[in-house]
N, C-alpha and C positions, 0 to 999 in steps of 0.2 A: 742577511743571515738566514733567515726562513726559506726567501726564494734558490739558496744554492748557487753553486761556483757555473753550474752547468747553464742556468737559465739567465748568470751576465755575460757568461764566454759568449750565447749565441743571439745577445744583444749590449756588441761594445759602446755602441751610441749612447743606452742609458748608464750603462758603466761610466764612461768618459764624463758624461752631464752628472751626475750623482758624485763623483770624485771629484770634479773641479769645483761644486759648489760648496762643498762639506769643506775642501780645501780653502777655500775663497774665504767662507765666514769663520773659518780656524784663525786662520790668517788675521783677517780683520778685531778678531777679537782678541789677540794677544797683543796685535799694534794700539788699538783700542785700550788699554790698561795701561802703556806709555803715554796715549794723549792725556787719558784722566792725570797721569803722573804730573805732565807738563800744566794743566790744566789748575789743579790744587796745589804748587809750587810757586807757580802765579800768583794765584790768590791768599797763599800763604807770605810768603818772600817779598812780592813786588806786587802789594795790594794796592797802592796807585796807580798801575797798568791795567789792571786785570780789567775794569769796564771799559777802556776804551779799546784793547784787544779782544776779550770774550762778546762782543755783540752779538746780535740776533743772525745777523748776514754772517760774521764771520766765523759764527760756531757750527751755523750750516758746512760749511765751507772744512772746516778744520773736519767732521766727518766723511762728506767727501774725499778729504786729500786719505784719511786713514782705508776706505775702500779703496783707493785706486791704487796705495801700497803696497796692498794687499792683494790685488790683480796683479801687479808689476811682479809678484815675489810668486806668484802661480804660473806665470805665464812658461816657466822654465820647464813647464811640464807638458809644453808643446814645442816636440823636439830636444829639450836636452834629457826629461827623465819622460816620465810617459804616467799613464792611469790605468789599471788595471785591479782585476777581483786581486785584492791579498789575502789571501789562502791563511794565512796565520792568526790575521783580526777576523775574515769572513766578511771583508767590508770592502766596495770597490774603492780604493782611494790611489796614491801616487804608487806607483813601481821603485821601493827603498832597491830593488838589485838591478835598476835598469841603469842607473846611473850612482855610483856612489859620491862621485864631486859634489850632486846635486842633495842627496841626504846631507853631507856634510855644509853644503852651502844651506839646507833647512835651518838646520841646528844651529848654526853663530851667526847667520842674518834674519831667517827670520822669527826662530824666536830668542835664539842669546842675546841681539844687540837689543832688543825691547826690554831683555830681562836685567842685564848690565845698565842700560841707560835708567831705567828707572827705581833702582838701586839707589844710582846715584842722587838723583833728584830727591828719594826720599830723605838720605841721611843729611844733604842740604838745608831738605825742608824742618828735619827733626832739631840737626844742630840750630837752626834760627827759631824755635821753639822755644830750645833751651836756653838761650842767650838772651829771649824775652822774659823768661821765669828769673835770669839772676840780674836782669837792669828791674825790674818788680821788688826783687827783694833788696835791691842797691836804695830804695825808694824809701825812708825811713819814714819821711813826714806822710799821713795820709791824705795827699791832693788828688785833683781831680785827674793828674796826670796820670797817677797812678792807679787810680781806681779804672781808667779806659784801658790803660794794658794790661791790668787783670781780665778785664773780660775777654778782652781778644787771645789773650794769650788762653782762658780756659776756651774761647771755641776754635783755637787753633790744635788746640790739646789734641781733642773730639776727633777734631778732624784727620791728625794728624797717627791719631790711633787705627782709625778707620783704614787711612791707606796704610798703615802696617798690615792689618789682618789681609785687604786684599791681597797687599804681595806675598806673603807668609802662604796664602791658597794659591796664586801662582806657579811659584816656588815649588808648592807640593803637589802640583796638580801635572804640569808642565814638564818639569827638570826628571822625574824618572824617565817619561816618554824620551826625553832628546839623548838623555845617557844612553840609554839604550840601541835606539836604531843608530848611534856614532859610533855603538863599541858590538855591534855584529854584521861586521861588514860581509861576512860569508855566510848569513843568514843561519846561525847554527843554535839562538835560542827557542826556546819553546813557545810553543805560539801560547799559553795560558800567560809570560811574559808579556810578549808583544800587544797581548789583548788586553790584559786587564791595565797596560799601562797605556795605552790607547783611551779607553770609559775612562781615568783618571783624569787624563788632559782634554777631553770632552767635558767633562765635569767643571771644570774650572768656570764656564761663563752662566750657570746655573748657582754655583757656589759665590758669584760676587752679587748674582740678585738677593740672596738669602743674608749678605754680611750685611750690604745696605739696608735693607728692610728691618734686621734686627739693633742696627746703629747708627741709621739718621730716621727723625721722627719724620720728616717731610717726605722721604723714598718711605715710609712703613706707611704713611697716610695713604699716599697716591695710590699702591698695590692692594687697599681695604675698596678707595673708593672703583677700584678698575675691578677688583672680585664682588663687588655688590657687596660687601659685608656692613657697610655702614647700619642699615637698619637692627641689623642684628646685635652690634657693639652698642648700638644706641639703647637696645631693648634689656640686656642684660649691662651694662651700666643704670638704666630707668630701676629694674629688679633691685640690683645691687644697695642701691641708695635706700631702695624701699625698706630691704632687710637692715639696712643700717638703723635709720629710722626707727625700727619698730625696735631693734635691739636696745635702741638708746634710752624709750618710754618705759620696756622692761626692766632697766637698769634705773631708771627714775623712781619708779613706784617699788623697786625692792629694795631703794635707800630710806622712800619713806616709810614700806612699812616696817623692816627693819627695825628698830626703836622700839615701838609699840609689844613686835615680840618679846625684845627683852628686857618688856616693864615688866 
């Protein structure tokens, strides 16, 4: 954006490297939102599977296959579409009028079939949700059977909330970007369109650290202890307690003397 159209024209190398990579991890992170889908469906649905497929070796592996998806789904832009400064965003990234098959091949492979496929997966996951909440409430006697599928069934709840809110930011994040470059095929909208729905669907893999962090305590832990904020939560909880504390002694001695005033 700062450095201008003039100073990628007359270096397409870093244009072409700057646009396949931005492309790469676009890519990877909307396929990436399908694997979690697959991933929490699993462990929602077919919780007897899920540790002997989710392993240490095989969840390497499972992000692996999601990169190299997502190189497979770029590589169309060596030779079928191309890379180039787009004049509308001000960002070097694909050429949407060098190829329009290939924008439309964008938009329903790689990111409508992630956004479809994991649709479905959720309302799967949701319907087995709900079909735990009414064998709970089929459950009249209070056994032990019943008291284990409340619990699962409230952390499946959590859970299951969770990956709404992700797809809901998706969804919102994602879906104007692909409307749009499938329905100007003669490049006739306004680049304030173009761009501001572009920062939208960039946005989206900043917006799914932000859901995690405020809705699972384990992702909100890990992001304290990676910002060094521990000592600090530690210090003003320590205060916190103190002020309670003292409020409490306050409140002790104006019960006792209390009385006395109004003898």
């Amino acid at each position: 954006i700062f450095a201008g159209e003039d100073y990628f024209r007359a270096r397409p190398s870093l244009c072409n490297f700057i646009g396949c990579i931005c492309l790469w991890t676009c890519f990877a992170s909307v396929w990436n939102i399908l694997a979690v889908a697959i991933c929490r469906y699993t462990c929602i649905v077919h919780c007897k599977y899920y540790d002997k497929i989710y392993t240490h070796c095989n969840s390497i592996l499972f992000c692996v296959l999601v990169w190299v998806i997502a190189m497979a789904l770029n590589s169309g832009n060596f030779g079928w579409s191309e890379y180039t400064f787009e004049r509308k965003t001000r960002s070097c990234l694909w050429s949407r009028m060098a190829s329009f098959s290939y924008t439309l091949f964008f938009s329903l492979f790689a990111v409508g079939v992630p956004m479809i496929a994991t649709l479905y997966l959720y309302i799967l996951t949701f319907k087995h949700v709900w079909d735990s909440a009414r064998r709970i409430q089929s459950h009249k006697v209070n056994s032990e059977e019943t008291k284990k599928l409340s619990t699962a069934y409230k952390g499946n709840l959590k859970l299951a909330k969770t990956m709404a809110l992700i797809y809901a930011g998706f969804l919102f994040n994602w879906g104007p970007y692909v409307v749009i470059i499938s329905a100007d095929p003669y490049d006739k909208f306004s680049p304030y369109v173009h761009g501001i729905s572009l920062i939208f669907a960039h946005f989206n893999s900043s917006l799914n650290t932000l859901i995690y962090g405020f809705t699972n305590p384990t992702f909100r832990e890990a992001y304290i202890r990676i910002l060094g904020l521990e000592k600090c939560l530690k210090q003003d909880r320590l205060g916190s307690s103190k002020a309670t504390l003292i409020m409490d002694r306050i409140s002790k001695v104006d019960i006792s003397v209390t009385p006395n005033v109004t003898q």
